[in-house]
VEXDREN-2710 file (C-alpha; in Angstrom, 1 decimal):
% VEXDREN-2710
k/r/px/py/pz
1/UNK/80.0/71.2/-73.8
2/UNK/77.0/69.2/-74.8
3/UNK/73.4/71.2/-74.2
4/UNK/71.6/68.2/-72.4
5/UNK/72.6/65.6/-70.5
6/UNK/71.0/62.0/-70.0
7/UNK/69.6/61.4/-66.5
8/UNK/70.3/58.1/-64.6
9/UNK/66.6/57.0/-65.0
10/UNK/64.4/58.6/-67.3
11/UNK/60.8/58.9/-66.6
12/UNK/59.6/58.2/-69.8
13/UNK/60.0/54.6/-69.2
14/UNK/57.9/54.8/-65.9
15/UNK/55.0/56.0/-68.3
16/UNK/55.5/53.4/-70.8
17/UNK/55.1/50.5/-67.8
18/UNK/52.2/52.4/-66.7
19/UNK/50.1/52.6/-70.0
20/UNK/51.5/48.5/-70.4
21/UNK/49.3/47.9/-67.5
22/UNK/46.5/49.9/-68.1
23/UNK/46.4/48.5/-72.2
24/UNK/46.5/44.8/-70.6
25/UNK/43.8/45.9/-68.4
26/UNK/41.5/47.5/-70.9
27/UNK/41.2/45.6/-73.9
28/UNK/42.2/42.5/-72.3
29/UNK/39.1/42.4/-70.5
30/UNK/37.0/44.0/-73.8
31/UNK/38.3/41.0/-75.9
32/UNK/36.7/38.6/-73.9
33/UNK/33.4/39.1/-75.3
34/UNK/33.4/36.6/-77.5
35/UNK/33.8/34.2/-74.4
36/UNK/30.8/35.6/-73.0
37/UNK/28.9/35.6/-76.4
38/UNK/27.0/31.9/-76.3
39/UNK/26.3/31.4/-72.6
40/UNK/24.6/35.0/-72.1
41/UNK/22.8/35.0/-75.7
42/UNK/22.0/32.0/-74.9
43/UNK/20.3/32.6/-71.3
44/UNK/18.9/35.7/-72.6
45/UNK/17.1/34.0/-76.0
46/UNK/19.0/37.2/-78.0
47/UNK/20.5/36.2/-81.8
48/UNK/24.1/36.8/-83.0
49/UNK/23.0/39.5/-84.8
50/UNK/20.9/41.5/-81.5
51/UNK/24.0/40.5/-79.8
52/UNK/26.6/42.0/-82.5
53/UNK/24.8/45.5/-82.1
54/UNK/26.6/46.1/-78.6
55/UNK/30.2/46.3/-79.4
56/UNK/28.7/47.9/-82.7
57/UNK/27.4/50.8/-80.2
58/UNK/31.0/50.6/-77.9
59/UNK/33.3/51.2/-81.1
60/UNK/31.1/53.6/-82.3
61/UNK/31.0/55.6/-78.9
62/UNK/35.0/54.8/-78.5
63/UNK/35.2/56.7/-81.7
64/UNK/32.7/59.9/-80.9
65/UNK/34.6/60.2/-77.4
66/UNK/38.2/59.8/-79.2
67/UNK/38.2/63.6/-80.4
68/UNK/37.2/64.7/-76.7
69/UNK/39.2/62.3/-74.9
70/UNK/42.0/63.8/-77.4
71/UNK/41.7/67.5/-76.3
72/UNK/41.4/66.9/-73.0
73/UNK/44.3/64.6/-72.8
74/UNK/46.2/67.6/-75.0
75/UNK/45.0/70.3/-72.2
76/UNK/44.9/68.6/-68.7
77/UNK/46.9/65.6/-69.3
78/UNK/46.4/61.4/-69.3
79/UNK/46.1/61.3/-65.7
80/UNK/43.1/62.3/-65.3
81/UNK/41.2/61.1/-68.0
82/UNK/42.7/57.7/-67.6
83/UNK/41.7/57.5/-63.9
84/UNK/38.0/58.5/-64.6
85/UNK/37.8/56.5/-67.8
86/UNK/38.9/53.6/-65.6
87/UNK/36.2/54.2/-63.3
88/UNK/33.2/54.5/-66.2
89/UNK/34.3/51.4/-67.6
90/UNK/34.2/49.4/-63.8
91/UNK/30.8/50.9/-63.9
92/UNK/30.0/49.1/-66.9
93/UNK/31.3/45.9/-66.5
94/UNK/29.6/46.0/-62.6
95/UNK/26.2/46.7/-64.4
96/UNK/26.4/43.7/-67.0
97/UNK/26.5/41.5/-64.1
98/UNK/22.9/42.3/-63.4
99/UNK/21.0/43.0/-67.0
100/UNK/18.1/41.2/-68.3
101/UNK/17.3/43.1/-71.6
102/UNK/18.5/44.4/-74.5
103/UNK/18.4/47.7/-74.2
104/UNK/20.8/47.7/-70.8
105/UNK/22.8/45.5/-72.3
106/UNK/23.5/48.5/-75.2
107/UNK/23.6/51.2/-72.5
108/UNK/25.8/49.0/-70.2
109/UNK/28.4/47.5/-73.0
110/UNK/28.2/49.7/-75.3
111/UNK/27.5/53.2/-74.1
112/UNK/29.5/52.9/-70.5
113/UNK/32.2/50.4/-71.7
114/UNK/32.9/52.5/-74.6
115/UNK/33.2/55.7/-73.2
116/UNK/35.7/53.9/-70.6
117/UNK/38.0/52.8/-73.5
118/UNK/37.9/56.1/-75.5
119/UNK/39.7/57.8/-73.1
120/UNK/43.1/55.5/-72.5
121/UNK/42.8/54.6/-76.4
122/UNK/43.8/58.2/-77.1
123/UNK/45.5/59.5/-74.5
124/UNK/48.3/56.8/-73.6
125/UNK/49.2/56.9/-77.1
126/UNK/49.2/60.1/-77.6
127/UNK/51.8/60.5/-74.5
128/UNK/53.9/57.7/-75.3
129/UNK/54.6/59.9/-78.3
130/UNK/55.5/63.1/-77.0
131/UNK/58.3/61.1/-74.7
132/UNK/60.3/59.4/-77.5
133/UNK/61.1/60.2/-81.1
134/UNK/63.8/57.9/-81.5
135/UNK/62.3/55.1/-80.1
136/UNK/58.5/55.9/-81.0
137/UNK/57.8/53.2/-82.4
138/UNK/59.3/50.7/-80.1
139/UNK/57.6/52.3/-77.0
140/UNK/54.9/52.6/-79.1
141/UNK/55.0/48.9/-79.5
142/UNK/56.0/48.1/-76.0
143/UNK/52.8/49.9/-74.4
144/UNK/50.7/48.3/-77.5
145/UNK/52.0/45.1/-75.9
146/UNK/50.5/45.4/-72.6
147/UNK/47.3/44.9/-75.3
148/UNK/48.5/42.0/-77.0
149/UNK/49.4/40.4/-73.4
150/UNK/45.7/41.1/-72.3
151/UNK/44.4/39.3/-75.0
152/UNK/46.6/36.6/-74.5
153/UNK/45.9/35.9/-71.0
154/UNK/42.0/37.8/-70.2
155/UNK/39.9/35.5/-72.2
156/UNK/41.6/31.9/-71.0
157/UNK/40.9/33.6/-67.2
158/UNK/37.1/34.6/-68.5
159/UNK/36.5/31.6/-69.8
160/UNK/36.9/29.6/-66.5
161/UNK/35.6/32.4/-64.7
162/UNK/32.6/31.6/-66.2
163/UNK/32.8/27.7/-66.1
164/UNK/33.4/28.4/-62.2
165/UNK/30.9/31.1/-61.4
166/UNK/28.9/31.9/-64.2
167/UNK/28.7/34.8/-66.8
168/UNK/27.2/36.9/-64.2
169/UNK/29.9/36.8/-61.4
170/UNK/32.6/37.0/-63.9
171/UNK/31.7/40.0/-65.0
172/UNK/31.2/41.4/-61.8
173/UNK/35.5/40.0/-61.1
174/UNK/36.2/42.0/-64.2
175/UNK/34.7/45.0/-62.3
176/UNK/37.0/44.9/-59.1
177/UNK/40.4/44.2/-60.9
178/UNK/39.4/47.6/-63.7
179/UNK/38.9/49.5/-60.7
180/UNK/41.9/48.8/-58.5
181/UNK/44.3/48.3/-61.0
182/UNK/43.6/50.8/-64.1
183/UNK/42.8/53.9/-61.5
184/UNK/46.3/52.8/-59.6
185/UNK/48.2/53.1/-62.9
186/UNK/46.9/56.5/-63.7
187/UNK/48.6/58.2/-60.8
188/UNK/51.7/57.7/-62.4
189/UNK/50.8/59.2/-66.1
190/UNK/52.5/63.0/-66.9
191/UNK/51.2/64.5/-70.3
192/UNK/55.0/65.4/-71.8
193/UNK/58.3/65.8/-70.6
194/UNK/58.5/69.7/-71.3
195/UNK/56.7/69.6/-67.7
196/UNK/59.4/67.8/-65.9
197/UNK/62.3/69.8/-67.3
198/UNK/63.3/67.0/-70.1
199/UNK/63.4/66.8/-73.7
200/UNK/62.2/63.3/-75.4
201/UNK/64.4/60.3/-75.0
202/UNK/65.7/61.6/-71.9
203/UNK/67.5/64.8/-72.6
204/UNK/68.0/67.2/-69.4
205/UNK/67.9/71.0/-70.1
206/UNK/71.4/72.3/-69.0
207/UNK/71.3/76.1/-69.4
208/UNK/69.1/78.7/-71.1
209/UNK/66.2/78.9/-72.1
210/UNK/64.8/77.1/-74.4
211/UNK/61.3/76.4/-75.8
212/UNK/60.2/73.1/-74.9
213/UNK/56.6/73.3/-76.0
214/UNK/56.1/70.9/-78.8
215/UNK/56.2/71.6/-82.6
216/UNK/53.3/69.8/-85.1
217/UNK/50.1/70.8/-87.2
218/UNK/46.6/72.6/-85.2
219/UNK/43.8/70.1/-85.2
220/UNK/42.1/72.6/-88.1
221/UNK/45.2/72.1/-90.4
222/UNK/45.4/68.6/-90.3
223/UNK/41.7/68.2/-90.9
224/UNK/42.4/69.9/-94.6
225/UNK/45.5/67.7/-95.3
226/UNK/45.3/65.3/-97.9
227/UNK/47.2/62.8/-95.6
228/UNK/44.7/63.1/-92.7
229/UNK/41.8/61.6/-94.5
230/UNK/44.1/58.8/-96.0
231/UNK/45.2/57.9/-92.7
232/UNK/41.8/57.8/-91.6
233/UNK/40.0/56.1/-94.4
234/UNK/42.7/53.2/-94.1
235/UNK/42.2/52.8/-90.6
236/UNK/38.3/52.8/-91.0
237/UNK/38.8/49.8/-93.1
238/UNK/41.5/48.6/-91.1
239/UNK/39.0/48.4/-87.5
240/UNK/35.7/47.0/-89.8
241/UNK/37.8/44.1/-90.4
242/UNK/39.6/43.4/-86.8
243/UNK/36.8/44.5/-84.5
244/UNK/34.5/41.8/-86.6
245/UNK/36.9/38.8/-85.9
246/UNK/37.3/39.4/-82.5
247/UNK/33.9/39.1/-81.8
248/UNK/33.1/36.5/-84.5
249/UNK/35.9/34.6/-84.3
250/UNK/34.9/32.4/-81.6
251/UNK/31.3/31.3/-82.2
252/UNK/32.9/30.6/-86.0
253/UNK/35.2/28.4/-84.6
254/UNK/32.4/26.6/-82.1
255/UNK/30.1/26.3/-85.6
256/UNK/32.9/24.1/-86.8
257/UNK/32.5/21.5/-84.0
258/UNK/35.8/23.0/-82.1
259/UNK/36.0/22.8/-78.7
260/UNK/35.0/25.9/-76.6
261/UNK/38.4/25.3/-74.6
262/UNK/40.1/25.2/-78.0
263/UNK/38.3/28.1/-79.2
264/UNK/38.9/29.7/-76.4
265/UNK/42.5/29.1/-76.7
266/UNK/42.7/30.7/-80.3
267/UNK/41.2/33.6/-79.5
268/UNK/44.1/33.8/-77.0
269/UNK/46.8/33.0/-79.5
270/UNK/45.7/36.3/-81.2
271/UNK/46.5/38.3/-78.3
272/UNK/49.8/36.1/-77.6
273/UNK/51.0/36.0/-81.6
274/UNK/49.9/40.2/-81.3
275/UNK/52.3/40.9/-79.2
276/UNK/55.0/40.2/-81.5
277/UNK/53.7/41.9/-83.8
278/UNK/53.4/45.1/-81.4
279/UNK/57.3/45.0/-80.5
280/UNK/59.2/44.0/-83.9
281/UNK/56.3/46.0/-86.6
282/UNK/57.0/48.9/-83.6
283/UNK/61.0/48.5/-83.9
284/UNK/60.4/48.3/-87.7
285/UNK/58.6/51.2/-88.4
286/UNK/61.6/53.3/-87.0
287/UNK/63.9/51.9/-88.8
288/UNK/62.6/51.5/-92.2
289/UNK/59.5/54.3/-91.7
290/UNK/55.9/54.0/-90.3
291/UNK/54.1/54.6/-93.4
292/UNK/55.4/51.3/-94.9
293/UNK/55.0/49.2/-92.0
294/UNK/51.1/49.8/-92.3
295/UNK/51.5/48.7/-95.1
296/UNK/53.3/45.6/-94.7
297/UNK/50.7/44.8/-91.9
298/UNK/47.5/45.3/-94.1
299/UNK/49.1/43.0/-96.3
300/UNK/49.5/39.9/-93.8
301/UNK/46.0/40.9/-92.9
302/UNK/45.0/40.7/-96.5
303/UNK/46.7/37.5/-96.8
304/UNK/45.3/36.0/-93.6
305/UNK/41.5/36.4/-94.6
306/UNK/42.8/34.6/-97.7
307/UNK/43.6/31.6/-95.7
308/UNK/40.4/32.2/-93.2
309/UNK/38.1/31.7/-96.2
310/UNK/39.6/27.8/-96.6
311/UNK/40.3/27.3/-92.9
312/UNK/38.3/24.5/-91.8
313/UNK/40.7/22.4/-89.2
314/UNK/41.9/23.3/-85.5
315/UNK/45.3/24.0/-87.1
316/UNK/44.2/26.0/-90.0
317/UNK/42.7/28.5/-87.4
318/UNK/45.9/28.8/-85.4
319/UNK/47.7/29.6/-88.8
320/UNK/45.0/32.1/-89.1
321/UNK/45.2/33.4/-85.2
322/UNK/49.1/33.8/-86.5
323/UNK/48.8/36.0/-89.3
324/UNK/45.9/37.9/-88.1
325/UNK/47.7/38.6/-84.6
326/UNK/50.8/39.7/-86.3
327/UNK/48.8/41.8/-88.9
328/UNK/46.2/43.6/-86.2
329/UNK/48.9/44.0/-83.3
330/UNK/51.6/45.8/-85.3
331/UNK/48.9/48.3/-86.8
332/UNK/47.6/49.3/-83.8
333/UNK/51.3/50.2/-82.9
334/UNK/52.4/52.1/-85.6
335/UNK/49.2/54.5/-86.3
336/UNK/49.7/56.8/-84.0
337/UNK/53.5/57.4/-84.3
338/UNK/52.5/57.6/-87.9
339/UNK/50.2/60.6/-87.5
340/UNK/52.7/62.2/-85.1
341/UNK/55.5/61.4/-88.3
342/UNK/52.6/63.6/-91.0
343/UNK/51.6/66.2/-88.2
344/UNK/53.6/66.6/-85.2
345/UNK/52.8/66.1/-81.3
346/UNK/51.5/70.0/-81.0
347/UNK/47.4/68.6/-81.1
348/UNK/48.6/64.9/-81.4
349/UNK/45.9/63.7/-79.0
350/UNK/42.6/65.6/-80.9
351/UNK/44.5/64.9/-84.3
352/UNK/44.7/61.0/-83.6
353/UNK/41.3/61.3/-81.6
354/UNK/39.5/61.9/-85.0
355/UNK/41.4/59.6/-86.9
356/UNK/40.1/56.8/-84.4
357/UNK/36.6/58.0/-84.9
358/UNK/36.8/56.9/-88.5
359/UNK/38.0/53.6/-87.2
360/UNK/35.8/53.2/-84.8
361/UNK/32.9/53.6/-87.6
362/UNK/34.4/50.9/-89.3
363/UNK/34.6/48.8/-86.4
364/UNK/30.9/50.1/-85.3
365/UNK/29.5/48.3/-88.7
366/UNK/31.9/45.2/-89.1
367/UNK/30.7/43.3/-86.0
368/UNK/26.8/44.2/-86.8
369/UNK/27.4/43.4/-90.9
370/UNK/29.5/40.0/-90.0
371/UNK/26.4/39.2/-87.5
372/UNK/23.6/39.8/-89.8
373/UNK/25.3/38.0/-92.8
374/UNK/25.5/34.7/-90.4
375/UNK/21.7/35.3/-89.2
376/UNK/20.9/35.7/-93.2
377/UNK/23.1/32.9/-94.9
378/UNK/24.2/30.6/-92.0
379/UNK/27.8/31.1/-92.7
380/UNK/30.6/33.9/-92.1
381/UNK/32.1/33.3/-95.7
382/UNK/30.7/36.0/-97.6
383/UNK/31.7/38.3/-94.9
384/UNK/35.2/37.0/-95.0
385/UNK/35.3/37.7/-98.3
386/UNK/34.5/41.4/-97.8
387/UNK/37.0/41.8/-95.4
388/UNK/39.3/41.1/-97.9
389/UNK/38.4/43.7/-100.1
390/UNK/38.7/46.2/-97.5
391/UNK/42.1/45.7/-96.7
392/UNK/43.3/45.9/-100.5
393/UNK/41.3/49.4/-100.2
394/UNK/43.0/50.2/-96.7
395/UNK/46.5/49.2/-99.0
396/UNK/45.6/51.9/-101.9
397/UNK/44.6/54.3/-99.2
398/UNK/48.0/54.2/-97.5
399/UNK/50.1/53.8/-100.1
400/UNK/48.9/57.5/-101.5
401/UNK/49.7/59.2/-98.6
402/UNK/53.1/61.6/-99.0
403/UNK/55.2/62.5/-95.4
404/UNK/55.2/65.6/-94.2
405/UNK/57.2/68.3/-96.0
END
């Protein structure tokens, strides 16, 4: 007689729709910066470079929050600090409708905005994990979706929200639909399945008793493995590049007399081509390993700042928007089931919390370096050229780190 059996409907899958949502949500809605970009720096009289500083400030405080957002995610679950990260970031969007300098747009954008994405970053990862082990990288992939499908879809609606209403009352839009939708999506988050009386993947405890508490690395072992400051320099180098484009990206493709529709709509393909790369890099990395599909991925990212550096034509940059979606959607799926793969799920959400700090230090200083090499040179080639660079490092980085013995 078999231990476990498989309930008609397992929960996990409730969890995985829920963090879809709350993903789509989040950075849908962040990834529309580079919408608002031109029309508010340009009412305001503030320079690329001023204006780069913000999400400099947001990834940076994403990253500082990660570790905390980790622990308590580890101790009291993703519920609640989904539902009041939610609520901070609603604040900040609310509060950008109504700034006039540039130090509320830092504290707005990058301070309250940040701290409202550090939270769900970490901890809907994190749990996705600790539901599947089989399939961890294709749930992995499906909630990294909800991402991709918010890029896809949040900055076409910003950008006629703002031809309609205007930058302010757009952002004040983005407000409502965070609050109602990302705090209704909590409610239905549980930390692991241990707490419902199920094993990962859907296994029901049939008799005995045994431990369900899950196995892994402390937080103060990982942080002396070799393979935790690997993972972590690559995905510094990883986030320096990404976060760059995706606020560059569009007033690069304006400075080449594109369209701001058209513009608009690459930006979008990112997100759309992403979540591709989300699923299929997700379904991958189970099957053939998660180490090696970050590395495939930082090598189509590699490649795609090749082709950026020669991209000159509206068709060039939706080659570009190709490879690059591909590249940056499938890495943000398979990093976290790659640190649960090197040190367990035990302190999962504090050990992957630190590991997005580094990133978000990288993604802190791309935007701001990108920004300032355009204000000092009038052109973004020199810093496509670095990104480059970085992701043959990221390559090297990853390819030294050894599994778990």
């Amino acid at each position: 007689m078999n231990e476990y059996t498989k309930p008609t409907f397992f929960y996990g899958y409730i969890i995985v729709a829920a963090a879809f949502i709350i993903l789509l949500l989040m950075w849908g809605t962040l990834r529309t910066f580079g919408v608002f970009l031109n029309p508010m720096s340009t009412e305001l009289g503030w320079t690329r470079a001023m204006v780069s500083g913000s999400p400099a400030i947001c990834s940076l405080v994403i990253g500082l929050f990660a570790i905390i957002a980790g622990r308590l995610n580890d101790r009291f679950g993703p519920r609640l600090v989904v539902s009041i990260s939610g609520l901070v970031m609603g604040v900040g969007y609310l509060l950008m409708s109504r700034m006039n300098t540039i130090w509320q747009f830092y504290l707005f954008y990058g301070v309250l905005i940040g701290l409202g994405l550090g939270g769900p970053n970490i901890a809907l990862s994190s749990t996705v994990v600790r539901w599947f082990v089989k399939k961890r990288g294709t749930m992995s992939g499906i909630v990294q979706a909800g991402s991709g499908v918010g890029m896809l879809i949040m900055p076409l609606v910003a950008n006629q929200l703002i031809l309609v209403h205007g930058w302010r009352t757009s952002y004040m839009l983005l407000a409502l639909i965070v609050f109602v939708f990302i705090v209704s999506a909590s409610l239905f988050l549980k930390l692991d399945p241990s707490r419902m009386g199920l094993q990962p993947d859907g296994g029901i405890k049939k008799k005995g008793d045994l431990n369900l508490k899950p196995e892994g690395s402390s937080f103060q072992e990982a942080i002396y493995a070799k393979q935790f400051w690997l993972v972590s320099m690559a995905y510094f180098l990883f986030l320096f590049c990404v976060t760059a484009i995706m606020v560059h990206l569009y007033p690069h493709a304006e400075d080449l007399d594109i369209p701001r529709s058209i513009a608009a709509k690459i930006l979008a393909m990112i997100g759309g081509i992403s979540i591709i790369g989300r699923f299929f890099i997700g379904s991958i990395g189970d099957k053939v390993g998660h180490r090696l599909a970050v590395i495939i991925n930082l090598s189509v990212l590699a490649l795609s700042f090749l082709w950026l550096l020669i991209a000159k034509e509206i068709w060039m940059l939706y080659v570009f928007a190709g490879l690059f979606g591909i590249a940056q959607g499938g890495l943000y799926t398979v990093i976290a089931p790659l640190v649960a793969d090197l040190f367990g799920v035990r302190s999962h959400g504090t050990i992957f919390g630190a590991v997005n700090l580094s990133g978000s230090l990288g993604g802190a200083f791309g935007p701001f370096m990108a920004g300032y090499i355009f204000d000092k040179t009038d052109s973004y080639q020199p810093a496509f050229f670095i990104f480059i660079i970085a992701c043959i490092a990221a390559l090297f980085s990853t390819m030294s780190i050894k599994s778990r013995q």
